[in-house]
VOFI-279492 format. One record per residue (C-alpha): x, y, z. Coordinates in steps of 0.5 Angstrom, whole numbers, plus 2048, in hexadecimal, padded with zeros to 3 digits. Example, Ala and Ser with C-alpha at 12.3 -4.5 7.8 and 13.67 -1.06 7.14 Angstrom:
// VOFI-279492
[rec [819 7F7 810]];
[rec [81B 7FE 80E]];
//
This chain:
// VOFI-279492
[rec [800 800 800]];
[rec [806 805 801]];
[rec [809 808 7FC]];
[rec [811 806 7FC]];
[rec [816 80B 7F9]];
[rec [814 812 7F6]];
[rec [80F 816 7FA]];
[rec [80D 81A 7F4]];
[rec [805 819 7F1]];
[rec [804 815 7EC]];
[rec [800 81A 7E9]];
[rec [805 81B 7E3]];
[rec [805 813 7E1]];
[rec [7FE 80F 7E0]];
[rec [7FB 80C 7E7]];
[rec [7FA 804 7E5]];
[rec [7F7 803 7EC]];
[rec [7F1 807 7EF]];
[rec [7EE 805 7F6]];
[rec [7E7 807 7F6]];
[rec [7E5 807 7FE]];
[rec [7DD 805 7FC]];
[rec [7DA 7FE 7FB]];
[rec [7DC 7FC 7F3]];
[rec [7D5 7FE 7EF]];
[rec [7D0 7FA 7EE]];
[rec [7CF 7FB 7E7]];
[rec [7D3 7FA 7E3]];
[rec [7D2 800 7DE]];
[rec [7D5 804 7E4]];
[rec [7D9 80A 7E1]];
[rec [7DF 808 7E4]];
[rec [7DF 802 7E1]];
[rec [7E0 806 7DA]];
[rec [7E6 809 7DD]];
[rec [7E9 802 7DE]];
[rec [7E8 801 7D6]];
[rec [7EA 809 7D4]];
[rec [7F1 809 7D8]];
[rec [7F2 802 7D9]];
[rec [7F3 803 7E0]];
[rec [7F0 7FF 7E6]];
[rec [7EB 800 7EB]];
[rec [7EB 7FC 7F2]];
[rec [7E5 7FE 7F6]];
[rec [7E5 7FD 7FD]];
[rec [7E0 800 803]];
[rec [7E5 804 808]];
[rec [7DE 805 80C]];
[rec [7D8 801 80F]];
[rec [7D1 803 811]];
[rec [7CE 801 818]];
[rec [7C7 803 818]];
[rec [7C5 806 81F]];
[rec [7BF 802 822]];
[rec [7B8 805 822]];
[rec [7B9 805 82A]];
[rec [7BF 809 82A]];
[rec [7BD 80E 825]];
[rec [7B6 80F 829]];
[rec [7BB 811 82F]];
[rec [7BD 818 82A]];
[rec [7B5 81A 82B]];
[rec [7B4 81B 824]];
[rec [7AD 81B 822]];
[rec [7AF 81A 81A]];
[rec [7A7 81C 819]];
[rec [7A8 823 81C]];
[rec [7AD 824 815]];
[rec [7AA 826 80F]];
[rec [7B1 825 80B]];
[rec [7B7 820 80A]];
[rec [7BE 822 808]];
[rec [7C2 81C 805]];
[rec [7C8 81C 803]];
[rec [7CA 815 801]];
[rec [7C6 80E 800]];
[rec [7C8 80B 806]];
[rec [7C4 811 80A]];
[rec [7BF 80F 807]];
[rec [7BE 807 808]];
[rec [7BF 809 80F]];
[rec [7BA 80E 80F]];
[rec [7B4 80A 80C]];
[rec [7B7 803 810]];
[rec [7B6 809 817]];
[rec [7AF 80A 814]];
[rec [7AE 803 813]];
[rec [7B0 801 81A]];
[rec [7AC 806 81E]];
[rec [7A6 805 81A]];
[rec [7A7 80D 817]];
[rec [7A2 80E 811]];
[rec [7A6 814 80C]];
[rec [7A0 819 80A]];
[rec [79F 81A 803]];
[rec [7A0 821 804]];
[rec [7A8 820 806]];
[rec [7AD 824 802]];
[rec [7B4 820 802]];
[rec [7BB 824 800]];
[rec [7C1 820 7FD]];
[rec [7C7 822 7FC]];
[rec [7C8 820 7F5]];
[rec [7C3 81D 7EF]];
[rec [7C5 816 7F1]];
[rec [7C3 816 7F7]];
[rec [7BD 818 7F6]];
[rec [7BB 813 7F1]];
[rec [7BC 80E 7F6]];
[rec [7B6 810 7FA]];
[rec [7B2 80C 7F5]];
[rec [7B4 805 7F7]];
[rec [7AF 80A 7FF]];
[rec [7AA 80D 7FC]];
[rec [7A6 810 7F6]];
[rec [7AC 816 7F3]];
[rec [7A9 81C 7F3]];
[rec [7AE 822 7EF]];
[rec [7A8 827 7F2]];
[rec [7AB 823 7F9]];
[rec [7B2 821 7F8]];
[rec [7B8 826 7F7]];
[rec [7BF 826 7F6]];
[rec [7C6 82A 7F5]];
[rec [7C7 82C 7ED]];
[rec [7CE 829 7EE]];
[rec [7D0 825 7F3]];
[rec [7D2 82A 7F9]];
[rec [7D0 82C 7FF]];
[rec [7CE 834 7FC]];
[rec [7CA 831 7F7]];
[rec [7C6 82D 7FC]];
[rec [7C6 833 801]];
[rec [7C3 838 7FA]];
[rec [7BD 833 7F9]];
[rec [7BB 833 802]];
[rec [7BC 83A 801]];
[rec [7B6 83A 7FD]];
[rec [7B2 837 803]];
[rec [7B6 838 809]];
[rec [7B0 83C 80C]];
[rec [7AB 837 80D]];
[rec [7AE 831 80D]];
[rec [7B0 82D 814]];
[rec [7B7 82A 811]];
[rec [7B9 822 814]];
[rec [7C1 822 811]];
[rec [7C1 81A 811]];
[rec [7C9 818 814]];
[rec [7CE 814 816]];
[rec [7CE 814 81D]];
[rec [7D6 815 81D]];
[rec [7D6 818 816]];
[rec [7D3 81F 815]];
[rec [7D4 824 80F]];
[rec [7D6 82B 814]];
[rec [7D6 82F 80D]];
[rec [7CE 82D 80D]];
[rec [7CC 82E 814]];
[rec [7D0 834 815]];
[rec [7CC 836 80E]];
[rec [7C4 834 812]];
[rec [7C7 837 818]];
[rec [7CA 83E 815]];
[rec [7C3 83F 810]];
[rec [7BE 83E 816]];
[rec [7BC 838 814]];
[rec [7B7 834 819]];
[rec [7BB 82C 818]];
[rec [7BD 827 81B]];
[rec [7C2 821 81B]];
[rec [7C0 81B 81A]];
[rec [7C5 815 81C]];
[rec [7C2 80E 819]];
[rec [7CA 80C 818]];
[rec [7D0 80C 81A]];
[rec [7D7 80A 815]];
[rec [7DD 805 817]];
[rec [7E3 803 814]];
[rec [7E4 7FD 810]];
[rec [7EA 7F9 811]];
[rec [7ED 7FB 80A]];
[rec [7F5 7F8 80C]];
[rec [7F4 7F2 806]];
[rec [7F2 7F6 800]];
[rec [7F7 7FB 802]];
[rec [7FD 7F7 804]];
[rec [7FC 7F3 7FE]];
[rec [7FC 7F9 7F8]];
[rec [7FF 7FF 7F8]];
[rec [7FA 804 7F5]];
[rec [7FC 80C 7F1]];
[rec [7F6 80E 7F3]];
[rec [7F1 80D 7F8]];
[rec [7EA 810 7F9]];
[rec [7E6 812 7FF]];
[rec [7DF 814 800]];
[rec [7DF 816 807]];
[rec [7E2 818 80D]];
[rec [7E2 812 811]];
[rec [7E5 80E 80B]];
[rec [7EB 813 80C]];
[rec [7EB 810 814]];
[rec [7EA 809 812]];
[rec [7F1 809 80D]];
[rec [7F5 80B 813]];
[rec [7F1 807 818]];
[rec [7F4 801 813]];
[rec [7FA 805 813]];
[rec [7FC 809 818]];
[rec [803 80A 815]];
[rec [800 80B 80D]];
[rec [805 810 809]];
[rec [802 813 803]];
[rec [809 812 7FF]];
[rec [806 814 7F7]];
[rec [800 811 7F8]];
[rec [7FA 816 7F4]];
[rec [7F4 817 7F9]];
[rec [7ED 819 7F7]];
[rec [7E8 81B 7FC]];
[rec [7E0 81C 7FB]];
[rec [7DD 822 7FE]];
[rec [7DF 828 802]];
[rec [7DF 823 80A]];
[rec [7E4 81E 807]];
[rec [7E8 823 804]];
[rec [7EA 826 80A]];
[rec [7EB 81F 80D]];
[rec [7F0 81E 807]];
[rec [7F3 824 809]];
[rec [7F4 824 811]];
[rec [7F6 81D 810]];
[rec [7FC 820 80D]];
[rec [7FB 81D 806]];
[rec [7FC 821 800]];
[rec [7F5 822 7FC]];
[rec [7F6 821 7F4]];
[rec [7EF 820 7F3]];
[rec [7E9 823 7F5]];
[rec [7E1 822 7F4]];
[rec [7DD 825 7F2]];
[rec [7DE 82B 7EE]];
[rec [7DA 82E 7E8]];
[rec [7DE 82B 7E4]];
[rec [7DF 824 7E8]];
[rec [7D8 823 7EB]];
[rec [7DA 81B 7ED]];
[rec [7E0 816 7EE]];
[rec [7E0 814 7E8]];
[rec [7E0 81A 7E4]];
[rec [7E6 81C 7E8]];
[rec [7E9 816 7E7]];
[rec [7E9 817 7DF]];
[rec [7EC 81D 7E0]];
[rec [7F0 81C 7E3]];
[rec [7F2 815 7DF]];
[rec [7F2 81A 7DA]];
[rec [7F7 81E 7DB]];
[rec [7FC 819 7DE]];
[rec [7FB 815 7D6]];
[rec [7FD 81B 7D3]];
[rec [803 81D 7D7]];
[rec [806 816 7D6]];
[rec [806 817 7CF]];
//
C-alpha cells in the first residue's frame, strides 16, 4: 500500500491502479467501468466505512416527533434507507404533504423505491453542492420545519451551521451511525496511485488500519467539502477535489484527471 521510492504525485504519468473507497456498482453500466475501458486503468473497490443503524429504542431517546416536521433533508442513499426503515420501526405514516430536500438528483431519484415521486415535493441542488442545495431551501426555509437525517458521528457542519446561520426551525435526526472497516487485506495486497474517498469517516478509517500511513505520491481525491477537509487536516495533499461545476461527480473528475496524466505521458 505504501509507495516506495520517490515521494512526487503520479500526476505527471498514467495511474494504472485506483481505489474507490465505495462498494463495487451493482450495474455493470456504471461509468466507472468506462474508465476502465477508456484509459486502461484498473479500478478496485473496497467500502472504508460501514453502516449501524440506530434501533428505534435508541433513537426514541433523541425525542424526536419525525410527524412534527414537514421537511426531510438528504444527502445520501444511505439516510434515506435509515429514515423509511425509523418510520417502518416506529409505525410512523409520512404524510403525503411532506416535502423532501436531497443533495443531488441521484438521491432524489431514490426516493422512488419509498414513495410516490413528486417533483412539486421533492427538490434537489443543481450541481452537487451544498450551496445549491441551501438556494432550493432558500425558497421555502420560512414555512418548513426541517429534519436533516444524519449520521450519529458523522454530521456536515457546513449544512447546520447554514440552517443555524439562516434561521431556520430544524432539527437533526440521528437513524445511523458509521464505523471502520477493517481495509488492511486490500490495502496490504496492492498499491494503489490513487484512492478516493467520500467521507470524513473513510479518511479515520484509513488511519484506524493505518495509524503510520504515509502518503508517498499517492493521488488522493475526496467527494464534498467535509471529507476534503478531512483529506487535509490529516496532513495528506489533495489533488482531486469534487464537486465543482466542472466535475460535479467522481467520475468525471477521475476522466479529468486520467485525462490530463494521458496526455502529459505523451
Amino acid at each position: 500500500m505504501l509507495k516506495n521510492g520517490s515521494k512526487n504525485s503520479v500526476t505527471a504519468k498514467a495511474a494504472k491502479r485506483i481505489l474507490i473507497s465505495q462498494p463495487r456498482p451493482e450495474s455493470d453500466k456504471s461509468p466507472y467501468f468506462d474508465l476502465e475501458r477508456k484509459y486502461n486503468v484498473e479500478l478496485f473497490f473496497h467500502p472504508f466505512i460501514q453502516l449501524e443503524g440506530i434501533a428505534a429504542r435508541d433513537f426514541r431517546k433523541q425525542k424526536i416527533d419525525i410527524m412534527y416536521y414537514s421537511a426531510v433533508m438528504f444527502t445520501s442513499r444511505n439516510a434515506i434507507d435509515h429514515f423509511f426503515r425509523m418510520c417502518e420501526e416506529m409505525k410512523v405514516t409520512i404524510g403525503q404533504d411532506t416535502k423532501y430536500f436531497c443533495i443531488t438528483e441521484a438521491v432524489a431519484l431514490y426516493l422512488q423505491k419509498f414513495i410516490l415521486y413528486r417533483k412539486r415535493k421533492v427538490f434537489y441542488g443543481a450541481d452537487g453542492t451544498n450551496k445549491s442545495m441551501f438556494d432550493v431551501i432558500n425558497k421555502h426555509k420560512e414555512n418548513e420545519k426541517f429534519l436533516y437525517v444524519c449520521s450519529e458521528n458523522q454530521q456536515d457542519n457546513e449544512i447546520v451551521n447554514w440552517l443555524k446561520t439562516n434561521k431556520c426551525e430544524y432539527q437533526l435526526g440521528f437513524m445511523y451511525r458509521t464505523i471502520s472497516s477493517d481495509i488492511k487485506e486490500v490495502l496490504n495486497k496492492k498499491d494503489f496511485d490513487v484512492i478516493c474517498f467520500f467521507t470524513p469517516s473513510g479518511v479515520k478509517s484509513l488511519y484506524d488500519n493505518f495509524p503510520g500511513f504515509k502518503q508517498n505520491g499517492t493521488v488522493i481525491g475526496a467527494f464534498g467539502n467535509n471529507t476534503s477537509k478531512a483529506v487535509e487536516d490529516a496532513g495528506m495533499k489533495l489533488e482531486i477535489k469534487v464537486p465543482s461545476p466542472q466535475k460535479p461527480s467522481m467520475v468525471s473528475a477521475l476522466d479529468q484527471f486520467l485525462l490530463s496524466a494521458a496526455n502529459v505521458k505523451k
